[in-house]
C-alpha positions in Angstrom: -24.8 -14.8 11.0 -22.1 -14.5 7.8 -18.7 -15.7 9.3 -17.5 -12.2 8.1 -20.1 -10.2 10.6 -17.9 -12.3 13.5 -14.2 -10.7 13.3 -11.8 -10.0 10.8 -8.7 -12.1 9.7 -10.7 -14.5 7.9 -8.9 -13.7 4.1 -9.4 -17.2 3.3 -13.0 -17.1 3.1 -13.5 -14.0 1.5 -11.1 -14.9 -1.5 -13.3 -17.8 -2.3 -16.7 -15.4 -1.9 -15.3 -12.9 -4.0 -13.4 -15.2 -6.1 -13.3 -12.7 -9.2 -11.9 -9.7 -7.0 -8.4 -8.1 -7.9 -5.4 -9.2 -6.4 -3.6 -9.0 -4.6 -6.1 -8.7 -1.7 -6.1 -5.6 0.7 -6.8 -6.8 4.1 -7.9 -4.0 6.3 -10.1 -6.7 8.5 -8.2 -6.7 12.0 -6.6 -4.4 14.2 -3.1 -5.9 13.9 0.2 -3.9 13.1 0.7 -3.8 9.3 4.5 -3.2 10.2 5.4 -6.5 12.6 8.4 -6.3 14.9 11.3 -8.5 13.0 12.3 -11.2 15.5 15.0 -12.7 13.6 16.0 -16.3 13.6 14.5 -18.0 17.1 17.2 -20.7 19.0 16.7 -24.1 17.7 16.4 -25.5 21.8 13.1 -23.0 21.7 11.5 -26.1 19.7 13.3 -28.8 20.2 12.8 -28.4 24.5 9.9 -28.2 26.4 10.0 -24.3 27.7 12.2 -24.1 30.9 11.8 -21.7 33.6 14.0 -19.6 32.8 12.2 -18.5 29.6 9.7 -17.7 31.5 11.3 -15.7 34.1 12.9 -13.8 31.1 9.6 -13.3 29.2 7.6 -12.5 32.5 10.6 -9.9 33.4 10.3 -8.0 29.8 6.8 -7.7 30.2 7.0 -6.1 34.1 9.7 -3.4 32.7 7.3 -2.7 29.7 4.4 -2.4 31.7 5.6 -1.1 35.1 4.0 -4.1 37.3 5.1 -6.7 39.3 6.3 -9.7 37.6 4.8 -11.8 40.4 1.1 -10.7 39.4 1.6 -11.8 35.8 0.5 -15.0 34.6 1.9 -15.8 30.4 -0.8 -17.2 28.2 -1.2 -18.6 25.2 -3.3 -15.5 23.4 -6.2 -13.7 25.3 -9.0 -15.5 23.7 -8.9 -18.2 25.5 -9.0 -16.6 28.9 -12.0 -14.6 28.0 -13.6 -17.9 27.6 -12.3 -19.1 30.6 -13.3 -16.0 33.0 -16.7 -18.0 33.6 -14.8 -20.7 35.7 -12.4 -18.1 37.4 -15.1 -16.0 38.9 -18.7 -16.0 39.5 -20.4 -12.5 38.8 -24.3 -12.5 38.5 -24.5 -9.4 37.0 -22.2 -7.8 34.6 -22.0 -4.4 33.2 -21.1 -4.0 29.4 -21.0 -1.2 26.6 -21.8 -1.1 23.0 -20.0 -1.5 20.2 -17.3 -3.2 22.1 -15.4 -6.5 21.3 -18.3 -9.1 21.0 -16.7 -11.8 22.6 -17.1 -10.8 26.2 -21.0 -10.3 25.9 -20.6 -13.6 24.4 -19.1 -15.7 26.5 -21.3 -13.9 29.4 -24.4 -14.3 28.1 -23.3 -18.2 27.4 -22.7 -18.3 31.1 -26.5 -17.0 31.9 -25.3 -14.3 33.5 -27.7 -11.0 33.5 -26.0 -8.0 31.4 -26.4 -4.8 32.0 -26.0 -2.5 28.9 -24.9 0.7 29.7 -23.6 4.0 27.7 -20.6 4.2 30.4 -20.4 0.5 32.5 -18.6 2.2 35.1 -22.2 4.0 36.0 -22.9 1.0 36.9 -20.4 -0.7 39.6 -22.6 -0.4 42.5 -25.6 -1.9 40.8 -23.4 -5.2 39.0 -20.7 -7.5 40.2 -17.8 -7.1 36.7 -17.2 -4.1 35.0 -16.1 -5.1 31.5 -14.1 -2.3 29.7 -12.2 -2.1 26.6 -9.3 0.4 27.5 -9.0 1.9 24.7 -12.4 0.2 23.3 -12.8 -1.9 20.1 -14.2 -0.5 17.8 -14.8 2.9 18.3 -11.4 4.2 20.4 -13.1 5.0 23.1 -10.5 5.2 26.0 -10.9 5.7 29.9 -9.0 7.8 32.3 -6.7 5.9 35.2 -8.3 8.0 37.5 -11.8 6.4 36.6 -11.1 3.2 36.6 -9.0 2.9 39.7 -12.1 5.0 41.6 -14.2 2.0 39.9 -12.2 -0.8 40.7 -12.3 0.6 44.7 -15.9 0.5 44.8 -16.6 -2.8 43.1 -13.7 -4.7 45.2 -15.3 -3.4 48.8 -18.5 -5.8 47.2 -16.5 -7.9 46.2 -16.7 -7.4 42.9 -14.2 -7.1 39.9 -13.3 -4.8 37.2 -11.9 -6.6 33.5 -10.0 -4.5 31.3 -9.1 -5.7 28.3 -5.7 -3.8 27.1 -5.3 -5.6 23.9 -4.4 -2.3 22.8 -3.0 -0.8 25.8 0.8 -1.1 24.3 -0.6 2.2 22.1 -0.4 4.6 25.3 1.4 3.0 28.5 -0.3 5.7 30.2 -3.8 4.7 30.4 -2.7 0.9 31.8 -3.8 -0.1 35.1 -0.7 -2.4 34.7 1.1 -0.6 37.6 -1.8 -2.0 39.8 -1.7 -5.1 39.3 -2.7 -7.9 42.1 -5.2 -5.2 43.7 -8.2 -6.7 45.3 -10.6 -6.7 42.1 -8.7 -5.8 39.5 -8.5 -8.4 36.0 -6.4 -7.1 33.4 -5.7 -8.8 30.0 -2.8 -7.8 27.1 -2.4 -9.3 23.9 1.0 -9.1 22.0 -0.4 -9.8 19.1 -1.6 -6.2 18.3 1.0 -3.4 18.4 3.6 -5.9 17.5 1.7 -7.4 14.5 2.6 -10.8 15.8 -0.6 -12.3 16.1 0.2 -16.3 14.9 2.5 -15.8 18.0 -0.3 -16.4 20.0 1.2 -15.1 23.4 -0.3 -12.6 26.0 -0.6 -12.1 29.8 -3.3 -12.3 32.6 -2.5 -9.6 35.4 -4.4 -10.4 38.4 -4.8 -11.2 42.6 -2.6 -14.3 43.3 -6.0 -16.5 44.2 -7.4 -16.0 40.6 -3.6 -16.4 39.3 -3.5 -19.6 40.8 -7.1 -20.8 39.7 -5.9 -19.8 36.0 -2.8 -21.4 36.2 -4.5 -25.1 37.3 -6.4 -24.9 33.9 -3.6 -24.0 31.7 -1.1 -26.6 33.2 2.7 -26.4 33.1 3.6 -25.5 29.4 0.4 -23.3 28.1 3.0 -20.9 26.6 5.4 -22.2 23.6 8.9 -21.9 23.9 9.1 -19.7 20.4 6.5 -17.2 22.2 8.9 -16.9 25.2 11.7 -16.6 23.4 10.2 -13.9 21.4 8.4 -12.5 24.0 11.5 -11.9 25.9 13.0 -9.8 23.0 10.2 -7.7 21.6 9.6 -6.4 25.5 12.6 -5.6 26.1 12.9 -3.3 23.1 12.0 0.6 24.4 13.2 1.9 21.3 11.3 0.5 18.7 8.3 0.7 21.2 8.6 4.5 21.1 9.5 4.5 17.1 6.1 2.4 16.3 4.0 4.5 18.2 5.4 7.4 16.4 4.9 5.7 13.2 1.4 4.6 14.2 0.3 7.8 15.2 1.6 9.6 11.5 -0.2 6.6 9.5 -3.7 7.8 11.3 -3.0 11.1 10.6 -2.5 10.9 7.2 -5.5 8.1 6.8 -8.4 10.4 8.2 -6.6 13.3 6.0 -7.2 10.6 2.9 -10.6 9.6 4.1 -11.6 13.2 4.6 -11.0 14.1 0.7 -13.5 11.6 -0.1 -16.2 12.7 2.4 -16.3 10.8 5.3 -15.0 13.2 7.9 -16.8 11.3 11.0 -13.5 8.9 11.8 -12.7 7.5 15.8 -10.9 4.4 16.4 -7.2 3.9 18.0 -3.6 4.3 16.7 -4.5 0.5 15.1 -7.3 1.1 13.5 -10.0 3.4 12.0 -13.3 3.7 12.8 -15.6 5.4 10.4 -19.2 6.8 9.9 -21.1 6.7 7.1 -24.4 6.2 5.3 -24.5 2.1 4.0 -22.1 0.9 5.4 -23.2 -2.6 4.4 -23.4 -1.5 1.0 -19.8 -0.2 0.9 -18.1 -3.1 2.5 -19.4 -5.0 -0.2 -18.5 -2.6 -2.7 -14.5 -2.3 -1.2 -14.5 -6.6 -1.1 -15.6 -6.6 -4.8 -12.8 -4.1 -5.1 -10.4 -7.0 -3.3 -10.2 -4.7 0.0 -11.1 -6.7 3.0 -12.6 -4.9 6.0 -14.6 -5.2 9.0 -18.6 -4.7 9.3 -20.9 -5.0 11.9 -24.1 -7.2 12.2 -26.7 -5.0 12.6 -25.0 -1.7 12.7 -25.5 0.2 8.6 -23.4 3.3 9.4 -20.2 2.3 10.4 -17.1 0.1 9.2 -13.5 -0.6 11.2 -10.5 -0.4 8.9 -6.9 -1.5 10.3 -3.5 1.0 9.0 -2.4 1.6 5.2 -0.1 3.5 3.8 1.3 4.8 0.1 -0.2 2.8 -2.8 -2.8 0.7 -0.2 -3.6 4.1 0.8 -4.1 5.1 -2.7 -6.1 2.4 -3.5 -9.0 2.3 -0.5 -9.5 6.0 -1.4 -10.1 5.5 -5.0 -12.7 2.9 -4.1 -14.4 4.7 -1.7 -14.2 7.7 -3.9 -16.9 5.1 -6.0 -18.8 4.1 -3.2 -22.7 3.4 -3.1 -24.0 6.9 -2.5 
């Protein structure tokens, strides 16, 4: 598989495939704020110290007002990733229930594990016939979302089996009121957030593991005493903490989709889904056009084995401008 079928974010390598492309380059690869949260200068003792408790306590508290849970069923770590990766030595499902299109890694790492998957339309059809429920709240790539009333119902049933439901909330900070946050440490329930996302701080490499206190404490034995940088605490601590520019990004999130799909519509591609991050459109070669917008120096995100459909993260003005007039050219 071409590294760029994988995920986005790898600029890098497409500069040196399309070495004669314009520049500057338009990367439209990932789902990550265009418009990062400004942190400011970071205390010199956030490097120079090994990250104290009380960073932590401060970072953990910002994320439990942000997110309405209890601090105490919050563990900090260093990017989601790596936990998805690690969810194979935390618990022990035989049979897992996943959609398609969704983020590739959790099929991955499942599969990897020789578990059996169950591929299903809707996974929460399937919580009495599977032991995890994997869901994407709201999904990536498509937007997909769930209602809190369907999920908690789900995360009932599966935890009398002893079961679990996983949501991934990478881009949960979009709408709070979706989150399964508030229910943290119920029997059953695995949630993951990313900051990385809706604060467009993804080098910051921070996000949180809300579960029961036993799987807490498993997690916690593999990630050791510092798993989280000082820097990420320190700025975790801040951006949290921040209602107001919270409620002004999503504002601003929400007027940049509206005014893409308007774009996107005047050159024919009316069939657009996705989130408040990113755009998710259908249309006829889509293979075709990726390559046509990377020869144009616009990066964006395909999918292996999937012709009728590209993801494209936020523009505005002049980037704006410039994706529509290539697609206006695209492959017919």
């Amino acid at each position: 598989m071409r590294i760029d079928l994988r995920h986005g974010g790898l600029l890098d390598a497409m500069k040196r495939d399309f070495a004669h492309a314009p520049q500057p380059w338009l990367d439209l690869s990932t789902g990550i704020n265009p418009w990062p949260y400004a942190l400011g200068p970071l205390h010199p003792d956030s490097l120079t110290h090994l990250p104290t408790e009380t960073a932590k306590a401060q970072c953990l508290g910002a994320m439990a007002q942000a997110w309405q849970a209890k601090a105490t069923s919050i563990t900090l770590i260093p990017g989601s990733e790596l936990i998805i990766r690690l969810l194979p030595n935390l618990i022990a499902p035989r049979r897992v229930a996943l959609t398609r299109p969704m983020y590739s890694d959790h099929e991955r790492i499942w599969r990897r594990a020789g578990v059996e998957i169950v591929i299903a339309d809707d996974p929460l059809d399937a919580v009495d016939d599977v032991d995890l429920v994997v869901i994407c709240n709201p999904n990536n790539p498509d937007g997909r979302a769930w209602s809190r009333e369907d999920l908690r119902a789900a995360r009932v049933r599966l935890a009398k089996r002893g079961g679990f439901l996983l949501l991934d909330e990478a881009y949960g900070d979009l709408d709070e009121g979706r989150s399964l946050c508030p229910e943290a440490g119920a029997q059953g329930l695995l949630i993951l957030r990313s900051t990385g996302k809706f604060y467009g701080l993804a080098g910051l490499r921070l996000g949180a593991f809300l579960a029961p206190p036993a799987i807490q404490a498993a997690l916690e034995a593999y990630l050791g005493f510092w798993s989280v940088s000082g820097p990420a605490l320190e700025a975790g601590a801040r951006l949290y903490q921040d209602l107001d520019w919270q409620a002004q990004m999503r504002r601003r999130l929400a007027e940049t989709c509206s005014m893409m799909d308007a774009a996107l519509e005047s050159v024919g591609i009316k069939a657009v889904t996705g989130s408040d991050l990113f755009r998710y459109l259908t249309l006829d070669k889509a293979h075709a056009v990726w390559q046509h917008l990377a020869e144009a120096g616009i990066y964006t995100r395909r999918f292996n084995g999937d012709d009728h459909h590209l993801r494209l993260g936020l523009c505005a003005g002049a980037d704006l401008d410039r994706l529509v007039q290539a697609l206006a050219d695209r492959p017919a």
